[in-house]
N, C-alpha and C positions, 0 to 999 in steps of 0.2 A: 504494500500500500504506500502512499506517496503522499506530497501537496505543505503548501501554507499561505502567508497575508499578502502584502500590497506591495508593488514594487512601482518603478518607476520607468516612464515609457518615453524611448526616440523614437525618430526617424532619423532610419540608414537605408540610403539605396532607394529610397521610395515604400520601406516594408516597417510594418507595427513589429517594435523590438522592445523587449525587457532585459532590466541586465542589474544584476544584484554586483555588489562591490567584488571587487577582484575572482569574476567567472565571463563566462562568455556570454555575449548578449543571447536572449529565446527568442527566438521566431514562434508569434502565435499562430497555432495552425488553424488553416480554414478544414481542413478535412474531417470529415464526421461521420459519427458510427453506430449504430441501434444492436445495442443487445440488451437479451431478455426485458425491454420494452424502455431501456433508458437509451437517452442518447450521449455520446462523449465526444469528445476533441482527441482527434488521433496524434499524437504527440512523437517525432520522431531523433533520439537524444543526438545532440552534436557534441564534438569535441569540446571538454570543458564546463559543459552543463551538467549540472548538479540536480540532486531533490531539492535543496531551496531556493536556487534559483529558478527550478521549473513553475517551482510551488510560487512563489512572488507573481512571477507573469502570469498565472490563470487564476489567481485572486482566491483559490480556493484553501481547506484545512488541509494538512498533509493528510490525512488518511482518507481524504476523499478520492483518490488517483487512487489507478490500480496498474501492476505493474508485477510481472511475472519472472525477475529478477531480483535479484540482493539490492533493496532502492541502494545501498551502503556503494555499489559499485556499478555505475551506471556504466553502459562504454556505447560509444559511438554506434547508434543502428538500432541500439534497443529501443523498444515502444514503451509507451506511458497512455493510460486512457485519460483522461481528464471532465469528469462531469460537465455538462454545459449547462451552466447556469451563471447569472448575475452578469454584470455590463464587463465586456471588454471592449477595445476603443475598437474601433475598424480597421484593419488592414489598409492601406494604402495599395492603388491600384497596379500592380505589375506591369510597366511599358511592355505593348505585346511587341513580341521576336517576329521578325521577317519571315516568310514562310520557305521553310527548305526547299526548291529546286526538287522534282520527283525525280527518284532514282531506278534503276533498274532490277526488276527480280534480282539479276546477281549480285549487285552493289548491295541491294537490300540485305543481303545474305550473308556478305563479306565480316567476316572475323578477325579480330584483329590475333596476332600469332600471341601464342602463348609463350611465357619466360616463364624460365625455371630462376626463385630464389632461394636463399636461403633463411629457415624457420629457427626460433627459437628453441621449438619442442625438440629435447632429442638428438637436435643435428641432423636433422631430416631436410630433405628438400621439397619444396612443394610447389605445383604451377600456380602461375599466379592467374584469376579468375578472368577467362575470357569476354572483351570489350564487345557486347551487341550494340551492333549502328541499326537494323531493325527495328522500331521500337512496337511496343500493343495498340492494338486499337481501341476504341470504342468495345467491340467483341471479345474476349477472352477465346480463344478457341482452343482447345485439350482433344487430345487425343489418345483413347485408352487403349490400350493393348492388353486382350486375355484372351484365354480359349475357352469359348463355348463349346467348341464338339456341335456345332449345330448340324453335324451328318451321323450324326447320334441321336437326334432327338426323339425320334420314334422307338428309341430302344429304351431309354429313359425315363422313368416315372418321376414327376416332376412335383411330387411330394417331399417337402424340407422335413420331413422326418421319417423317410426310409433310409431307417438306419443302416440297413443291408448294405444299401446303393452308396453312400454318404462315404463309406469306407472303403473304398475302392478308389487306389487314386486317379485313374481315367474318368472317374466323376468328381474331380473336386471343383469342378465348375457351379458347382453347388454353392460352395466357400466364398471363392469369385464374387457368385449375381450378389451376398451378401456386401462382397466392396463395393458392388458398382450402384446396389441400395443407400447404400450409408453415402455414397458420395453424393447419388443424384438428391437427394437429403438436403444436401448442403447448397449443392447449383438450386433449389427451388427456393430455398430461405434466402441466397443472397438474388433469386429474381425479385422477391418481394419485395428487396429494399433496393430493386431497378438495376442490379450489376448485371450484363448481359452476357450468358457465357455459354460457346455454340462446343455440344459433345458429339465426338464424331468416336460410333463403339467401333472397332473391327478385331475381325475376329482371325487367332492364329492359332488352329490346336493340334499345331505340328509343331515338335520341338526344332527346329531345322532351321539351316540359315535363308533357304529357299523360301519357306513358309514368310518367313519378314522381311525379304527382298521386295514377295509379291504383294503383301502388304502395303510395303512404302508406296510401290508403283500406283497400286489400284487405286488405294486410297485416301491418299495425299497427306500422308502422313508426316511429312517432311514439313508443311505450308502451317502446321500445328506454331502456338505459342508454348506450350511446351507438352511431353507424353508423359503418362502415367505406363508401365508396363509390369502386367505381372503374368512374365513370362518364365519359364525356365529356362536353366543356365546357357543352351548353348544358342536356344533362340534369341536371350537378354543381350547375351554378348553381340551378334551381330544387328540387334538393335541400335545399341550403345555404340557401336562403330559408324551406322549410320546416321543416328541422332548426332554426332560429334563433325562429320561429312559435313552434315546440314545448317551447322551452328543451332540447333536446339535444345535444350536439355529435358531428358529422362530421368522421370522416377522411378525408383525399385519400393516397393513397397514394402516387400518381405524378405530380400537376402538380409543374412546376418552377415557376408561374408566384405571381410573388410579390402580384398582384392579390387572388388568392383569400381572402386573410388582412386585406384591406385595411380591411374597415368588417362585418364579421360576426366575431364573439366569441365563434363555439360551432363554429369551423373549423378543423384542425387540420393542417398541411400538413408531411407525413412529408419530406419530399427535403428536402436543407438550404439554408437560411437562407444570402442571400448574406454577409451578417452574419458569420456564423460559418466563413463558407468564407475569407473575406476573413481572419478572427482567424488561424485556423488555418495560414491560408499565413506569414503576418506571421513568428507566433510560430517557426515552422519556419524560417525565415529566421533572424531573430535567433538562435537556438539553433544554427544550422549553419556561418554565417558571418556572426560577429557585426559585424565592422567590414565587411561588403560592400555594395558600392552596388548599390540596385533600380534595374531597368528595366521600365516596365512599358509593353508595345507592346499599340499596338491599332490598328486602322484607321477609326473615328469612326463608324462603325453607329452604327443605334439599339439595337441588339441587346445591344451593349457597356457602354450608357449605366450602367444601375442597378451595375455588377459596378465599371466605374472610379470611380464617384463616389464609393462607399463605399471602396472602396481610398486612395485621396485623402485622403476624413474620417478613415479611421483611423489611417492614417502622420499627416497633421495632429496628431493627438490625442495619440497615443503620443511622438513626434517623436524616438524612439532609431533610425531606418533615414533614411539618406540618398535620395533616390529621383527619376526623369527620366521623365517621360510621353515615350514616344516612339512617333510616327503611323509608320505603316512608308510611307507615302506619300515620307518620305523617308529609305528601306530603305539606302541608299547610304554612308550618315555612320554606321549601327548601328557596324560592324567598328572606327571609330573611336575611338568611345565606350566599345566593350569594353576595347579594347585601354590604355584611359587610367586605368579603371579593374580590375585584376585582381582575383579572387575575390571578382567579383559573381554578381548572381541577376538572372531575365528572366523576368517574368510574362508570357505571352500573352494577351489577353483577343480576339483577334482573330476576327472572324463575320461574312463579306462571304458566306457559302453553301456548301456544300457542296466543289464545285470547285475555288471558288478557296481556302478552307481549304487541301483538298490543297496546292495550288503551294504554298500559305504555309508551310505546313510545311515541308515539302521545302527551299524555301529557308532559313526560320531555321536548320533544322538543319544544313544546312551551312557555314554562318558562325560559330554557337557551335562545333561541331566542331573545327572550324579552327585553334581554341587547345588546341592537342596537348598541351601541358604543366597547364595551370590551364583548365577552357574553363567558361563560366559554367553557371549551377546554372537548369535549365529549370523552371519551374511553368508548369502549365494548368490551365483552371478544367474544362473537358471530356478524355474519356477518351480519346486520341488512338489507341492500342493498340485500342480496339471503333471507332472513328468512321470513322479513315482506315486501308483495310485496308492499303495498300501502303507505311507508314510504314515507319522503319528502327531497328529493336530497336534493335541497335549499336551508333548512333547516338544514342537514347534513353539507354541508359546510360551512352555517354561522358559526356552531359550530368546525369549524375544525377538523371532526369527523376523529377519530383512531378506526381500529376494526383489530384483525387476519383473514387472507384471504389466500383461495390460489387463489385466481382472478389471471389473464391474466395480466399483468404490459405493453401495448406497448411503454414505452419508455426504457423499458428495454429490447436491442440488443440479451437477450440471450431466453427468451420470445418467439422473434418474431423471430426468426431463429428454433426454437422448431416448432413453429407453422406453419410456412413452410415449412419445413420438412415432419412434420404427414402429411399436408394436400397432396405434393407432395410422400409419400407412400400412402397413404391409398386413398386419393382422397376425402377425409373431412375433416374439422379440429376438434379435441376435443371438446366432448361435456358434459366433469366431468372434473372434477380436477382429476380424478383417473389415468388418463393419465399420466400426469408430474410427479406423485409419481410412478407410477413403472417403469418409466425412472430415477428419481432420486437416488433410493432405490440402482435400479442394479448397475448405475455406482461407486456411494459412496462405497457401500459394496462391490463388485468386486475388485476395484480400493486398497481398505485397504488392503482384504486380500492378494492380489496379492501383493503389498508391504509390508507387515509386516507381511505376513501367520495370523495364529491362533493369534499373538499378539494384532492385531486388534481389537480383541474381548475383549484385556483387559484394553486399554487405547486408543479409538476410538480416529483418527485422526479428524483435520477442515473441513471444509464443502469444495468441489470443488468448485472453480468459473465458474465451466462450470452445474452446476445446476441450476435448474430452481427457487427450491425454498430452502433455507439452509437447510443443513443436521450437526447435532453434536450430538453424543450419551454418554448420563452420566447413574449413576447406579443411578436407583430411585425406591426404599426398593431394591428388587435384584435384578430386569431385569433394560434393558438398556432403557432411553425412550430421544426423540428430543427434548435436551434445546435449540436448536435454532428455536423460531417461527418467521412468518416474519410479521411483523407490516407495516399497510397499513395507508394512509391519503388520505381524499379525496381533492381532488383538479383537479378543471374545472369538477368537476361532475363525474368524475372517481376515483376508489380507484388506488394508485402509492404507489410502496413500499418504504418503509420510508429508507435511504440508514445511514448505520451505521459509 
């Protein structure tokens, strides 16, 4: 939450400017926003702007603003909503700009080349985010990519609870029509408040580079402002090679796999950033049990590798958590180590398969348990409640277990208005999380481009708080991927999103 009193108002440039002592002058925004029946002032932070200096220029209390970040560290790009109410002075009218000279389909198209620099993170290098001379129009146009199997359809009963069918992955097109529910969701709420945004579905239900060759061809998929595709891997990849051809960028919805972002700059990869899965546990740590020692078990997979290195570099970095890499290979000394340290925490990163997950589990939990009085604070980076059915709630809560989730949160208002909604369209309520990401997807990304056009694309704004589950997009090697994941706690036997 955000906001505070009175500030004091120029003019610069011909523009209504507030500017608190020693920060950078605000620009009052004209742009505005209707959710859940208020309206705000869409606020977009610039260098040097502050909560009180935002607070000064829109005349309101700080906790009037809302604001889906640490207000304590505002950075360049983040969003601020701003209540609209009471007088602000008038903007001064912007001399209107010459109009561009039309340019040609290819000029329109033309990308400016990508440079590699170098990053803070790591020592990594990363591309720097491709310049679009294209800009939006008026129409948003998207173009989704999935397979329906529609030379299946007669084989198909097209009941959402034939579980039979559901479970067969040549019918997960099933899971699909639920994103492309939850999305079209989102395109009819923002028709209501006049955003105009043209969906063009096609359909690819060949894994095959052919299959999205023909694609592009037929269906002009290339002419798109940007694609959503939730294709499989080898079909994504030569999406992705084409979207990057065409200067457009591609969403993945559902790889987890942090390759896809690696050396392509117009790829956008929705599931979060280990980056940020990593930030998020830290910080939740430090904030819950500031003086407690980590533990972070794993068994040396390669599966493990990317999730503990970064764990590693960013305890290194930070260097306020104490912390013990420990291989469960020698599982035996763990009780030891707990026991020397009390109110600690115990990262899992553990992935030897399926099976033996299970055993794993089973057995850590009953060693943290164990300490009836203080027993240490469990984090996982997988959802152990969907993954291992036979786990122990219990148990889970004795340990005040943390995991990433897109679970259902009912005590969160925005939640359960989602889910009333789908079920009053569609007359069921979701039965994936794939739902709430292609309603999240659409609004976020709609919502930027239509405020910032093409800019969007190079300094993604904050997550709406009319999202289900956060959205924020950073450059990770070249493509764009969600450093904001949402961090769950169990409690009364239900995972509840951990509120930041």
């Amino acid at each position: 939450m955000l906001i505070a009193p009175l500030a004091s108002w120029r003019g610069v440039g011909g523009e209504a400017l507030a500017q608190a002592p020693g920060t950078a002058p605000v620009k009052i925004s004209t742009e505005t926003q209707v959710m859940h029946g208020k309206k705000y002032f869409v606020h977009i932070v610039e260098k040097g702007q502050t909560v009180y200096s935002i607070s000064k220029a829109y005349k309101v209390e700080s906790y009037d603003a809302v604001t889906h970040v640490d207000i304590h560290f505002l950075h360049p790009g983040d969003t601020v909503w701003i209540p609209c109410r009471g007088q602000l002075p008038e903007p001064a009218a912007t001399p209107a700009t010459p109009a561009e000279p039309k340019k040609s389909a290819e000029q329109q198209r033309s990308v400016a080349p990508t440079v590699m620099h170098p990053t803070p993170k790591g020592g990594e290098e990363h591309v720097a985010p491709p310049k679009l001379s294209r800009k939006i129009g008026k129409t948003v146009r998207v173009s989704l990519m999935m397979p329906l199997h529609l030379d299946q359809i007669d084989e198909i009963s097209t009941s959402k609870f034939d579980v039979e069918q559901r479970g067969k992955k040549s019918y997960r097109q099933f899971e699909f029509i639920e994103f492309y529910e939850g999305l079209r969701m989102a395109l009819d709420e923002m028709a209501q408040q006049g955003v105009n945004v043209e969906l063009n579905v096609v359909d690819v239900s060949e894994n095959s580079a052919e299959a999205v060759k023909k694609a592009f061809a037929e269906r002009r998929v290339a002419q798109s402002d940007f694609i959503v595709a939730l294709l499989l891997r080898d079909a994504f990849a030569q999406a992705a090679a084409m979207a990057k051809d065409s200067g457009v960028y591609i969403v993945n919805p559902m790889s987890t796999r942090n390759e896809i972002c690696a050396d392509n700059p117009f790829v956008v990869k929705i599931q979060p950033s280990v980056a940020g899965m990593v930030s998020q546990m830290l910080d939740n740590m430090k904030a819950e049990r500031p003086d407690g020692h980590l533990y972070i078990v794993h068994s040396g997979a390669k599966s493990e590798r990317a999730m503990l290195d970064e764990m590693k570099r960013q305890l290194d970095e930070r260097k306020d958590i104490k912390y013990t890499v420990f291989n469960w290979s020698q599982s035996a000394k763990l009780s030891t180590f707990l026991k020397s340290t009390p109110g600690c925490s115990v990262v899992s990163l553990y992935d030897e398969g399926k099976d033996k997950n299970r055993v794993f589990a089973s057995n850590l939990l009953n060693r943290l348990a164990a300490f009836k009085s203080q027993p240490p604070t469990l984090y996982t980076v997988s959802d152990w409640t969907k993954e291992l059915p036979d786990v122990d709630f219990a148990q889970l809560q004795q340990v005040s277990y943390h995991t990433f989730s897109t679970s259902w949160d009912m005590t969160n208002q925005v939640h359960v208005d989602f889910l009333r909604n789908f079920r009053q369209t569609y007359g069921s309520e979701p039965t994936t999380p794939l739902a709430a990401t292609g309603y999240d997807l659409a609004m976020y990304i709609v919502d930027g481009l239509r405020r910032r056009n093409t800019d969007f694309w190079t300094s993604p704004t904050g997550t709406l708080p009319t999202l289900i589950h956060p959205l924020h997009f950073s450059r990770s090697g070249a493509g764009l991927e969600n450093d904001q994941p949402q961090l769950y706690k169990m409690e009364g036997l239900r995972l509840i999103a951990v509120r930041n």
